[in-house]
C-alpha positions as CSV (number, residue, x, y, z in Angstrom):
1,X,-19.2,0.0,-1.8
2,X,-16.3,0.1,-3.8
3,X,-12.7,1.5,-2.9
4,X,-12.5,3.1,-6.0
5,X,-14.1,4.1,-9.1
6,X,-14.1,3.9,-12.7
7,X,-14.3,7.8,-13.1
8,X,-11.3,7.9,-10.7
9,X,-9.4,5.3,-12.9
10,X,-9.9,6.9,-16.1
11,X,-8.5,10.4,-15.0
12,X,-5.6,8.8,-13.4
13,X,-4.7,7.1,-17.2
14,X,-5.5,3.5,-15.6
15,X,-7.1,2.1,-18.9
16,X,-4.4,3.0,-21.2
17,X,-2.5,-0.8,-22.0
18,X,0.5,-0.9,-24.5
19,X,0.4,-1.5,-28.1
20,X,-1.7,-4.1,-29.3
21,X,1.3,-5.8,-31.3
22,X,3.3,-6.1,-28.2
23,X,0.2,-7.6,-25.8
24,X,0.1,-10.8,-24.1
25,X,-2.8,-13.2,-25.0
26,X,-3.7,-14.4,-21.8
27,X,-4.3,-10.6,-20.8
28,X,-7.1,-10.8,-23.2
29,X,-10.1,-11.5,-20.5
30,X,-8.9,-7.6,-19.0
31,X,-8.8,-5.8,-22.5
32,X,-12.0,-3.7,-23.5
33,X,-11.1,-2.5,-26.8
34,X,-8.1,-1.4,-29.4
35,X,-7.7,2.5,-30.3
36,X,-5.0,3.8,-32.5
37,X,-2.9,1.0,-31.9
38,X,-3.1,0.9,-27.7
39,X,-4.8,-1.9,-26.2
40,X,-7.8,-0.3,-24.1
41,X,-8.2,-1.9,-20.5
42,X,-11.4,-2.8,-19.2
43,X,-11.7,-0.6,-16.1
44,X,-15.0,-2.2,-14.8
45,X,-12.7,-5.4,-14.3
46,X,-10.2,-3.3,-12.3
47,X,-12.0,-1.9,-9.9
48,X,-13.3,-5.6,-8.9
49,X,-9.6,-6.6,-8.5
50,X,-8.6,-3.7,-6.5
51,X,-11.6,-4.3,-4.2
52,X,-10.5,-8.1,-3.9
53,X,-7.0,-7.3,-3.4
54,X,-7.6,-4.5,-1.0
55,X,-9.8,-6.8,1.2
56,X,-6.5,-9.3,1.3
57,X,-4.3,-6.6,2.3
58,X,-6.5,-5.5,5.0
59,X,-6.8,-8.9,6.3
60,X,-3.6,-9.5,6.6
61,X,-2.4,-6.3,8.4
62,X,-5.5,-6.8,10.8
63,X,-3.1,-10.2,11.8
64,X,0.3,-8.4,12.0
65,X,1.7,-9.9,8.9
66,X,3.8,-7.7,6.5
67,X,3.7,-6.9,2.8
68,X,6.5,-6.3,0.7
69,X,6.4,-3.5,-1.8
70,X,8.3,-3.8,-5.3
71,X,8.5,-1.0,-7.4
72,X,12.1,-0.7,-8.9
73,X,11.2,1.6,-12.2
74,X,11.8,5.3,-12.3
75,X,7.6,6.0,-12.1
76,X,6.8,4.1,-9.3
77,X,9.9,3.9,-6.9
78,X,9.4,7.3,-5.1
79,X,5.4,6.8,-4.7
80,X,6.1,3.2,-3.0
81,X,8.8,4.0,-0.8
82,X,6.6,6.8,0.4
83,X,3.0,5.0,0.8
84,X,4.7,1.7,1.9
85,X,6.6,3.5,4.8
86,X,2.9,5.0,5.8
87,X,1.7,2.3,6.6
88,X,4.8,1.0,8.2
89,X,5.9,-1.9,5.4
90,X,9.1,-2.8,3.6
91,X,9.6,-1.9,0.3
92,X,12.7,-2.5,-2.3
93,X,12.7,0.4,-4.9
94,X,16.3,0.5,-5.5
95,X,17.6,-3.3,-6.9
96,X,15.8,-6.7,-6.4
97,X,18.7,-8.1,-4.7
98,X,19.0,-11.4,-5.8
99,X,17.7,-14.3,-3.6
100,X,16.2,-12.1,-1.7
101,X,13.2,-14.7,-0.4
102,X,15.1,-17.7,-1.7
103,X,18.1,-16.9,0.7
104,X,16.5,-14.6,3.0
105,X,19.3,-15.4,5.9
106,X,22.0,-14.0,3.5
107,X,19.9,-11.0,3.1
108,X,19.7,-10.8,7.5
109,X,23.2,-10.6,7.8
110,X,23.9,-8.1,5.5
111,X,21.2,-6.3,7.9
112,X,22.9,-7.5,10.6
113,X,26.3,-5.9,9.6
114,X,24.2,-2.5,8.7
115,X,23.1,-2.6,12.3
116,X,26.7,-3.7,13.5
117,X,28.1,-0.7,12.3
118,X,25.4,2.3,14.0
119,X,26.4,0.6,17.1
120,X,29.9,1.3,16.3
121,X,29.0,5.3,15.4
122,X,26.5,4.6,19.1
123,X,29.7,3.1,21.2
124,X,33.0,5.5,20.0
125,X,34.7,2.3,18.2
126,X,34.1,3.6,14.6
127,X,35.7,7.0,16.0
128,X,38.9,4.8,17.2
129,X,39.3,3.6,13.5
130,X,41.7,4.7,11.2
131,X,40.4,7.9,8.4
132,X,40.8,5.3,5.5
133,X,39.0,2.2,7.1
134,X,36.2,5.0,8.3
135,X,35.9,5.9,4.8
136,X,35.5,2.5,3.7
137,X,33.0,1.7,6.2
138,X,30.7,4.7,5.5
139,X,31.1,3.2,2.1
140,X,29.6,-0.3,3.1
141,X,27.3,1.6,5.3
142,X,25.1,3.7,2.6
143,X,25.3,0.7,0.1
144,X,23.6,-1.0,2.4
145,X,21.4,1.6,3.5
146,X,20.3,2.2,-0.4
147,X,19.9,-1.3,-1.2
148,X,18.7,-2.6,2.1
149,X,17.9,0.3,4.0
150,X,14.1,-0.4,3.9
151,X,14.0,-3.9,4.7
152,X,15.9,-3.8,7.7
153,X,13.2,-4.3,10.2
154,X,11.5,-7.3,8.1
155,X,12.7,-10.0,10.4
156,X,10.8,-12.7,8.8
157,X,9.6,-13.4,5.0
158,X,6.8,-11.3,3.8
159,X,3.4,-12.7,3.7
160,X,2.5,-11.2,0.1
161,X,4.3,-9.0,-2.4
162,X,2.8,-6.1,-4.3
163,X,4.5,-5.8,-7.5
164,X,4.6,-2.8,-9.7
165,X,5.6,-4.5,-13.6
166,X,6.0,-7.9,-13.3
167,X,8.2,-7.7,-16.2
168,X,10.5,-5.6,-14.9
169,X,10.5,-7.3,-11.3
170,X,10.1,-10.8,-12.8
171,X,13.5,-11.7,-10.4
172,X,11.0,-11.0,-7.2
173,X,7.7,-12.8,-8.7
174,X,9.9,-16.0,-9.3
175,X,11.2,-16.3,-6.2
176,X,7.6,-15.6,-4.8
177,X,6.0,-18.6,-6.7
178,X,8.6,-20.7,-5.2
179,X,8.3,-20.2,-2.1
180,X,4.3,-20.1,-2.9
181,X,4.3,-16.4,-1.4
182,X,0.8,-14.6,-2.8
183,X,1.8,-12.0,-5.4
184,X,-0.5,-8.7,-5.8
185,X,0.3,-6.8,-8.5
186,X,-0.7,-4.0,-11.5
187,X,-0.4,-6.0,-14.8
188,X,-0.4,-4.2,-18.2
189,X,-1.5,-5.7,-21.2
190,X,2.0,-6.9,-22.4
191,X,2.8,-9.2,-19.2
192,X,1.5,-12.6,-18.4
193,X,-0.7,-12.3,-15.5
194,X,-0.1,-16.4,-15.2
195,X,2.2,-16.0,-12.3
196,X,0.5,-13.3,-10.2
197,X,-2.4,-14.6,-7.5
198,X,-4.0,-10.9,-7.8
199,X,-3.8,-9.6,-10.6
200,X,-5.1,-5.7,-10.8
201,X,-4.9,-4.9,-14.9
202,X,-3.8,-1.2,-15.1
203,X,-1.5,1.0,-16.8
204,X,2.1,0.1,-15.1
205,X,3.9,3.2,-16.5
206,X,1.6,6.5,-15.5
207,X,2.6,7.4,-11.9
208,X,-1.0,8.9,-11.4
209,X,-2.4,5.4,-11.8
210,X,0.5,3.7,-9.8
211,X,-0.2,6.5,-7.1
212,X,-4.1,6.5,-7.2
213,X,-3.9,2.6,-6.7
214,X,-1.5,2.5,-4.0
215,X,-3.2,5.2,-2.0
216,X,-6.3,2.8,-2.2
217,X,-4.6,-0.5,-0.9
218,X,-2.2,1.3,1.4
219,X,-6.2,3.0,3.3
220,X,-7.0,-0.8,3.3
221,X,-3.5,-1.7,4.9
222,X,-4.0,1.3,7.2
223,X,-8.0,0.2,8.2
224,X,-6.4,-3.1,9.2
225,X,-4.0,-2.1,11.4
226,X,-6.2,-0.2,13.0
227,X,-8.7,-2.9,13.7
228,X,-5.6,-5.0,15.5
229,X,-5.1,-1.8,16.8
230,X,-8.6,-1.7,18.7
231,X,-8.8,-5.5,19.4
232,X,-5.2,-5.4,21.3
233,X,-6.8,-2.1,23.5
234,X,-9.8,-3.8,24.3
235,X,-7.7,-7.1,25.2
236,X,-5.8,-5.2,27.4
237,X,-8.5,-3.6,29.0
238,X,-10.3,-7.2,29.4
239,X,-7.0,-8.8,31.1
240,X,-7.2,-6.5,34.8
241,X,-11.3,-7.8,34.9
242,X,-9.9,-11.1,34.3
243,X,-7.2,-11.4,36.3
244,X,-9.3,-10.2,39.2
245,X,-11.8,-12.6,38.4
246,X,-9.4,-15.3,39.4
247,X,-8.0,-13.6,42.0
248,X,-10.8,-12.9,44.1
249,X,-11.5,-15.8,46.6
250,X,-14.3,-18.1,45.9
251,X,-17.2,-17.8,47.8
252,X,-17.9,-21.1,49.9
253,X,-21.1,-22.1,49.3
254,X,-22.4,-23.9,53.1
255,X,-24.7,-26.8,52.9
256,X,-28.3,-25.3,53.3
257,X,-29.3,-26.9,56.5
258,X,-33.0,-28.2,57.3
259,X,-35.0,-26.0,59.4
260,X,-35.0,-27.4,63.0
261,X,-38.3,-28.7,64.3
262,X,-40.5,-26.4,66.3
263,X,-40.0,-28.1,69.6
264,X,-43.2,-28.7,71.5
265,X,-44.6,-26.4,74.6
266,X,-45.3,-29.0,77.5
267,X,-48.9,-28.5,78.3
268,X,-49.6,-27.5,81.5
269,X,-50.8,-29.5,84.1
């Protein structure tokens, strides 16, 4: 059964593309018709790739590995940084910063320095500071936090992206490709789905489409970490049987011995 539906797609807006003069050919295999100058997406075509991309997602939050969300435009920002945090995953709706996956390390320590200075609010030392140095560091502090702020628990590189307009976050589908990071994403009719490894074609630009489609991968995010949820309870149910398996002494098994031989009355005399 599917995730979604085409009824649910068309009263979220999901089939409205952009204008045909400004579409990209190769999004031509995803375009049903043309009306009144707007490029009509085929919706049957969507729901397959939402079903195939939410099957990935799930997969790969049933493993433990995280997804980074995109979504830097005005429509989507606030829906992603609310879903992605749901489901406990790191999102950058503020500014790609640059070499983000390319020079990930870079991007730690900046972390690192966010964490530096709670510990200093934790410990007293950013109370022993001067008033002009404390202003300057609570200056650092939520520049970091708005830029950085939801990233600062991703230790490691994401194992996918999910983009929201891959035009406008072409910085974060480059640096993807290069490092051959799988890229998810909702591709309108003017961007070049070339780059992206899923490629769900939907309107980019309605925030009841962006929403309606998040709220369907983020369930399948959700299922998954459930799942690994389950399989860790029932491994640690498993481990006390186990361990008292081995434990428990092994019985010796004694050599059957042969029945003795009935020994023989003496007759009488």
């Amino acid at each position: 059964m599917s995730r979604t539906n085409f009824q649910e797609l068309l009263d979220a807006g999901a089939h409205f593309g952009h204008l045909a003069r400004k579409w990209n050919p190769k999004m031509a295999p995803y375009i049903f018709d043309q009306k009144n100058g707007i490029h009509i997406i085929d919706l049957h075509k969507s729901v397959v790739k939402i079903d195939e991309a939410a099957e990935v997602l799930k997969e790969m939050a049933r493993s433990g590995r995280k997804v980074l969300f995109v979504a830097t435009k005005k429509q989507a920002k606030d829906v992603v940084a609310e879903k992605a945090a749901a489901v406990n995953m790191p999102s950058v709706t503020e500014r790609w910063p640059g070499g983000m996956l390319t020079n990930f390390p870079t991007i730690r320590k900046a972390v690192k320095k966010m964490n530096t200075i709670d510990k200093m609010k934790e410990d007293g030392t950013f109370e022993k500071l001067a008033k002009r140095e404390r202003l300057q560091v609570e200056r650092q502090r939520a520049k970091l936090e708005k830029n950085l702020g939801s990233i600062r628990d991703m230790s490691r590189l994401p194992s996918a992206l999910f983009v929201v307009d891959v035009q406008k976050e072409a910085n974060a589908v480059k640096e993807a490709n290069r490092l051959n990071i799988p890229v998810i994403a909702m591709v309108d009719t003017c961007c070049d789905p070339t780059p992206i490894d899923y490629v769900i074609p939907a309107n980019d630009d309605a925030t009841k489409s962006i929403a309606l489609i998040l709220d369907v991968l983020t369930k399948a995010i959700q299922e998954g970490l459930d799942e690994r949820k389950l399989e860790k309870e029932k491994e640690a149910e498993n481990e006390p049987q186990a361990e008292a398996a081995e434990a428990a002494p092994a019985k010796k098994l004694r050599p059957r011995r042969a029945p003795k031989a009935e020994e023989e009355t003496p007759a009488a005399e």
